[in-house]
Each structure stands twice: as C-alpha cells, then as structure tokens.
N, C-alpha and C positions, 0 to 999 in steps of 0.2 A: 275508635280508630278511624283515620281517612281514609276512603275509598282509594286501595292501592291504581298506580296507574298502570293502560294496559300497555304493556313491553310492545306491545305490536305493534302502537300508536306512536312510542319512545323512539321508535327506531327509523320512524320519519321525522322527527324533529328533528332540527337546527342545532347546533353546538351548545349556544346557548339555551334555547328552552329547555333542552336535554339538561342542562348542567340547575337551573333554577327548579327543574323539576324531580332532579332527581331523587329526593330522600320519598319521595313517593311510590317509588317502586316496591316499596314493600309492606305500604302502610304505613301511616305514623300514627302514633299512641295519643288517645286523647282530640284528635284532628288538628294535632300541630300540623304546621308548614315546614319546619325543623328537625329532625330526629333531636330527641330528648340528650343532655348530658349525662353520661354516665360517670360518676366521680369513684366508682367503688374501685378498690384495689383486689381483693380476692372475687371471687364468683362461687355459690355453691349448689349445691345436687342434691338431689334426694335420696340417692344411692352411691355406695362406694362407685362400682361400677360403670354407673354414669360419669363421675369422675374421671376414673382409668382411660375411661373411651374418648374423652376427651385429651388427655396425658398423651395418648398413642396416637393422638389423631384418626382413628376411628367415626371419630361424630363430632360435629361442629361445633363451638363453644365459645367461653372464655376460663380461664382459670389463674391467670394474675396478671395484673396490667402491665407489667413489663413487657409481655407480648401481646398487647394488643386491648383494647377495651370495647364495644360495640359503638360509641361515638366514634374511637378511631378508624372502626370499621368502615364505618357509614364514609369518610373522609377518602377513605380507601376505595371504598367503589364508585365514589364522584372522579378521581382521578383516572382511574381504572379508564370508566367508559372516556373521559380524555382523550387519551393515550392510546385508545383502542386494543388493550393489553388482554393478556391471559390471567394476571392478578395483577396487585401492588401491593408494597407496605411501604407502613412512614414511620418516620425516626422523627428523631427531637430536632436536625436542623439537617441542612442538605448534606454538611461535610461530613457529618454522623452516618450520613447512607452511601457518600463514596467511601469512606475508611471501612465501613461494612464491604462493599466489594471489592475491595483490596486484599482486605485480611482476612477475609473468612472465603474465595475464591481463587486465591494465590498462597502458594508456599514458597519456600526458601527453594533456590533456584528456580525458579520461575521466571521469566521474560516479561515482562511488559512493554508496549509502544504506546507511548499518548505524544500528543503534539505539544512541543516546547513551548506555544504561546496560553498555556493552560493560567485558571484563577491562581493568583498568590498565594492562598492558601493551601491549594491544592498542590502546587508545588512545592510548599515544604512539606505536607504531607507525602510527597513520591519521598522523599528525603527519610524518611521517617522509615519507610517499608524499605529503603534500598537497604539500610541500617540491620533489618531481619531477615537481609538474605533474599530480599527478591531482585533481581537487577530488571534496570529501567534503561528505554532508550527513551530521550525526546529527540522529535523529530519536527521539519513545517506539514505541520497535516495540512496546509491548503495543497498540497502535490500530493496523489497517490502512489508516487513511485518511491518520495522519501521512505513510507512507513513501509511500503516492499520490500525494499532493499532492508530495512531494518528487522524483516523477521529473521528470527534463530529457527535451530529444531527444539527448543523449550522453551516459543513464544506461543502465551494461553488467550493473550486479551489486545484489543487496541482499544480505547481509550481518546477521545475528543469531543469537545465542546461546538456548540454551534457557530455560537458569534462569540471571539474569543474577547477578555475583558483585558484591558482597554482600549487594546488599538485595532479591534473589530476585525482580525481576520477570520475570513469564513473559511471552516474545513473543508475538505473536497468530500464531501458526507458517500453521495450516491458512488463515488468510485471506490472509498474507502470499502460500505459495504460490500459491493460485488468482490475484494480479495477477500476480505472474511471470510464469507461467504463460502470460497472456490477455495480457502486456507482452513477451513473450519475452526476460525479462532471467535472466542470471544467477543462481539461488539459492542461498546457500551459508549452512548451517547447524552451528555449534559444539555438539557434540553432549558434550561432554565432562562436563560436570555431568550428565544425566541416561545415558549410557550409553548402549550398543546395547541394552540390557536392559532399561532403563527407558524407552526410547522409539526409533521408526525414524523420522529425519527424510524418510525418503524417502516415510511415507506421507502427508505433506504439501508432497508435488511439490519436495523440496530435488535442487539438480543435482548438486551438490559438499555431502559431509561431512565434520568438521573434527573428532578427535580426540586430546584429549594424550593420550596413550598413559602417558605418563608418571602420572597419577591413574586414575579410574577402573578401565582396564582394566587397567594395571600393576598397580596400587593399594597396594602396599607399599612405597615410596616408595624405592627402589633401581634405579631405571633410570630416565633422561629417555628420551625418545620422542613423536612424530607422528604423525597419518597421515592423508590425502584419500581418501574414497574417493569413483568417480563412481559413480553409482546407474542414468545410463544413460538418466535422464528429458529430460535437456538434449539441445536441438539443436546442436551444435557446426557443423554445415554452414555456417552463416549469422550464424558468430561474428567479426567482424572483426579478433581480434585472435590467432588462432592463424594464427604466419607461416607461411609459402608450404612453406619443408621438410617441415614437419609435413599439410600437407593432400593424403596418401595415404591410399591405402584407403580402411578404414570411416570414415566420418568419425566413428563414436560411439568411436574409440578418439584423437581428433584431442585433445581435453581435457587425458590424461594422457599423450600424448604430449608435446605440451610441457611440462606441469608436472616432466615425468621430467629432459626434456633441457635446461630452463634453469631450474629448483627446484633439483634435482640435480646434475647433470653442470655446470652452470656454476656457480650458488650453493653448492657444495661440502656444502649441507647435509643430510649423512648419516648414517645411522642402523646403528652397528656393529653385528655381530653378537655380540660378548658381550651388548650391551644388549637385543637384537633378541631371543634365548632367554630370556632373565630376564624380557622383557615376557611372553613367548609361554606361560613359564609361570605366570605370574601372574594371566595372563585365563583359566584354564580355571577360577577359583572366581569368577567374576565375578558371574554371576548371586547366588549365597552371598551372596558380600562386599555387593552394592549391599541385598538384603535386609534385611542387617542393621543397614547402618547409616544404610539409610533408617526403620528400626522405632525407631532409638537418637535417630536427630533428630526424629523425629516425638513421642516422650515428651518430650526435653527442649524442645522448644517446646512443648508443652503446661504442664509443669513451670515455665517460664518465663513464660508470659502469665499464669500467677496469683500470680504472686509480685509483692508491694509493692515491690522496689526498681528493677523492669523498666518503662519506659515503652513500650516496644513491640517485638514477634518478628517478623520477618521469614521466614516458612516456608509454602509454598505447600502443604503440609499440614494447613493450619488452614483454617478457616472464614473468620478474619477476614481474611485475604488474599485483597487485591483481584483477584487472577487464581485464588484457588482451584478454581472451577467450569472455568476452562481444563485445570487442574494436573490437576485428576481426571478430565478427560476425556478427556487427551493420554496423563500420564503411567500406569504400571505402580506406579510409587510416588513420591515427589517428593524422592527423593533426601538426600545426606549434608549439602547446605550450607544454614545458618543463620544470622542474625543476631539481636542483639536492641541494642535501646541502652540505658541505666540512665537515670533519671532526674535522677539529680545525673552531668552530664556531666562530673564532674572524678575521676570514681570509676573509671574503666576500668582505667587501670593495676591498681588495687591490689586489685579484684575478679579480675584475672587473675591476680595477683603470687601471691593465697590460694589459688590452683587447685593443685592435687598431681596430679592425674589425666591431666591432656592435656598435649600437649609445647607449648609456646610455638614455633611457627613458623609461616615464611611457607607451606609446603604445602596441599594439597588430597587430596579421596579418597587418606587413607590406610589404615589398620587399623587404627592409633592417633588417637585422637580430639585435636582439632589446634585451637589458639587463637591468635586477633592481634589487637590494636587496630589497627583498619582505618586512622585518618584520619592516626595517628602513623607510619604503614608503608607498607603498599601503594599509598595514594594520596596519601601526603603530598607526594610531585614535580609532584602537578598544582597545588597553593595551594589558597588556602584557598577564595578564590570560584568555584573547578571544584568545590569537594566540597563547597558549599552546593547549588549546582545539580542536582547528583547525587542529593543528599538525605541525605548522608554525615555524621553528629553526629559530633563528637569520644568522645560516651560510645560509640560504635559498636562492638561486638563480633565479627567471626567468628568462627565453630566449623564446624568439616570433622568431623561426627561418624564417630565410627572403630566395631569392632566388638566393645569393653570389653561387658562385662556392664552392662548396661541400668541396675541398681540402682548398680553403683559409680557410673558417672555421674551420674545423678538427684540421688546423695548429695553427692557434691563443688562439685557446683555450688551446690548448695542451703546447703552450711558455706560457700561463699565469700560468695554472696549476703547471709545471715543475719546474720556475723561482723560 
C-alpha cells in the first residue's frame, strides 16, 4: 500500500494538486496512483451481523452496487472535497441526480421555483413531476425578486443553473441564496457549466449541488455520470418531506440519506465503476481543461461580435452581456458555453455544415470544441412558441468550446462565417 497522504498537508494544496492527489488520502492498494476498480456487484461479511450493521447503517460498508461501490466512493470524495461538501453521491448521469431531487424531495402538492431559461431536458423533466402533482413555477432567475414574488405557502425548493444553456443567462445566485436562506427553502444549484473550479455554489448559501459529471469534470466525453453534493448549509431537521426511516441521528446527514435510499436503491439509478474511474480520472486536469477553454470561448466571442454576418453572442465574458458584471464577480472564468445567432436566420445549417474544426454534436465541456443548431435539435420537442419565449432564433448556434489551439479555431470559424 502507498504511503497515505498527510490531510494536514492536503489542506494547503491548490485545487488541483488536491484533486491529482487525492485517492491518496487513504492509501492505495499495492502503491497504485489510482484507487483500484471494483467491479463486484454484492459485498460479503464474516458475519450475519456484520451485514445488518451495514443494512442499518450502523458501520460503514458496501452491500450491493446499486448503492454505491468503493470506486464509486473514491469518485465521491474526489468531488466531495470540490465542492467543499458535507458528502456527495453519483448517479449514472446528471439528469438521473436532478430527477433524484425532484422525486424523492418533493411530493404531490408541493411548489417548486426554478428559472424558465433551465437545460432542455430538464425542462421536460419539470413536465414530467408537474404530471405527479407537484406544481412548478418558472420564472427569469437572473432577478431575485421574480422567484420572491413566486413563493407559495407550499414552496420547498428553488432550483437554478449557473450559466443557463444556451443563451448564457447568469442567475442572480448570491441574491437568490440570501431568500432561501431568510425563507428556509430548499436551494439547489446546477453547477455543471461553470465547474467546482469556476465557482463554489456553496458560497452563495446553495443546500444541494448538481453536477453532470459527465461534462465538465469528466470532460472527455467518454463516461456519463452525476452527482449531489450536500454542502451542509441546509436545515434538513425541519424539512417535511424526509420520511420517518430516515430521521436518525444527525439530522445534517437526513438529506442524502434519502436521496441514497430512494435516488438510488429504489430508482436504480447508478453510477458503475468502470465509469466512476474514467470520470475520477478525467477530473484531475480540470482545473487545466476549464482554463483553456474558457480562454478559447472567451476569443471566439470576441471574434464573433465583430464580425458582419453575427447578429448577436451570447457569452458572459463580454461586456455586452447583460449579467456580465455578475459573471465576473461570481465566476473564476465564465466558462466553455457560447452562443451566437447569424443574422440571416436561414444560414445556420450551412455555416455549421462549412465548419472542419468542431464535431457536430449534441455534447457539452468536452476537449473537443463542439457545434449544434439549437432550435433544430435540443429544443425543437418544446415548438415553436416555447422557443420564442425562451429567446431561441432559428439562426441560433451553440458552441462547447474545447481545448484546440486558439488560432485554429478563430481560423475556421472565421472561413465558415466569410465563405
């Protein structure tokens, strides 16, 4: 085994040496640099009783990988110390960990507020829980007086993204927090476009953090992955909807105790450990990765708002964006996602079709810098009068800038633009 490292030492390191260093904290088997995979599905004991204590949560463990495996573990406390959390768990993909805080957090009659410019997915997902009786307001979370005005007396949770996908509104995060807060609701914050790197929603009083794991922190686009972490700020004591099994002990462990037990263990949605490694090591260049190709989206929006055939950039690294003064005051950098729209809205296909450089897909934070016609793809299942509403043009462009050489990019865009 590797000389574990000393936590004392861990706790003056840097984001990243912390994150490259981390499976060290407890030793590794054999003097890997890695925590070993664990592929097994059950776990067993030497005694019944050993068992049970584990069952009841009495003593630490594993007992079947639907909740959890010890590689998933190890993935878990790399995020964890992220986040700067009280725990985390992971799921098989991000929208697997918000649908866990949906439905296992919220009951029939139940309120929720999230901001109307939320992912595509996620908003057919509110669709989905409105269907089981929870009712939803969306609202523009960049104002905190919208989501004010939108609490009920059986509002539990609010609900917002950082940088919204695709046309980059930034939530009003730190105002948001302080009503939670002084409202005792619920905060849960998608942190996945800007990263633990690029920002700690916890310093803006978030209770629950939402991470695909899958983008960002993966970022190579070869594992799906999830993950909550609780940060430890929420009162769960006096939360109505964490059932009666779960309210042992500390109550600050009440939150993911049920998200474990009916997220997980009931919802089956699990996070294996082939994938659970490949994420684990994929986030030890995070810090790197978000750098660069927050430095690569930050030129090509710039590159873009001067150019004659762009009507307008959507990048919270610009000036002329309307949360920019938020963006640079929240974030560490404002991240890989971009929009722009053209001004002859019938031109998007064939400005992408001339691109050589970026892959045509539906991804996000990957290494390779990444292109879609938004209104033909990701939200074209909502119609057409949810994507005026939205603000969604047909010329509408995303780009998930990757970490290509600055100048190839600049160049390719600029010959599709031109042609």
């Amino acid at each position: 085994m590797s000389k574990p490292a000393d936590p004392a030492k861990l706790a003056h390191w840097g984001f990243t040496t912390r994150t490259v260093h981390g499976d060290r904290l407890g030793g590794v088997e054999h003097g890997g640099i890695h925590k070993p995979m664990h592929t097994s599905v059950q776990y067993g004991y030497g005694s019944s009783q050993e068992l049970i204590d584990v069952f009841q949560g009495s003593a630490p463990g594993f007992n079947y990988a639907r909740q959890g495996t010890p590689t998933v573990a190890a993935l878990e406390a790399g995020v964890n110390r992220m986040e700067q959390g009280r725990g985390t768990l992971c799921f098989a993909t991000g929208m697997a960990a918000i649908t866990a805080i949906f439905t296992t957090l919220l009951r029939a009659g139940d309120h929720l507020i999230t901001s109307r410019f939320v992912f595509g997915n996620t908003n057919s997902l509110l669709g989905t829980i409105q269907s089981l009786g929870i009712e939803v307001s969306m609202v523009d979370a960049t104002q905190v007086g919208a989501v004010e005005t939108a609490i009920r007396p059986n509002t539990r949770m609010v609900f917002v993204e950082t940088i919204a996908n695709p046309r980059t509104q930034v939530a009003d995060l730190a105002g948001i927090g302080t009503l939670c807060q002084a409202r005792r609701l619920l905060y849960v914050v998608d942190n996945t476009v800007t990263s633990p790197w690029l920002f700690q929603p916890r310093t803006v009083a978030a209770g629950l953090i939402v991470n695909s794991l899958t983008k960002s922190i993966g970022g190579h686009g070869n594992a799906l992955g999830g993950a909550i972490t609780d940060t430890g700020l929420f009162d769960w004591s006096d939360y109505p909807v964490i059932a009666q099994s779960y309210r042992k002990g500390d109550p600050a462990a009440w939150g993911l105790a049920q998200l474990k037990k009916k997220g997980l263990r009931d919802q089956g949605a699990s996070l294996s450990s082939e994938a659970a490694h490949t994420l684990s090591v994929g986030a030890e260049t995070l810090g790197l990765r978000m750098n660069a190709t927050s430095a690569n989206a930050q030129a090509l929006a710039q590159m873009l708002e001067a150019h004659p055939a762009v009507r307008r950039v959507y990048y919270p690294g610009l000036s002329s964006h309307e949360q920019y003064a938020r963006s640079t005051e929240l974030f560490r950098a404002p991240s890989w996602l971009l929009a722009f729209e053209l001004k002859n809205d019938g031109d998007a296909m064939a400005c992408i079709d001339r691109l050589t450089l970026p892959v045509i897909a539906t991804g996000l934070g990957d290494t390779r810098t990444l292109v879609i016609p938004v209104a033909h793809t990701i939200f074209w299942e909502m119609g057409a009068a949810k994507r005026a509403e939205m603000g969604i043009r047909d010329s509408l462009i995303r780009v998930s800038a990757g970490i290509e050489d600055t100048s190839d990019i600049l160049n390719d865009f600029a010959t599709a633009l031109d042609t």
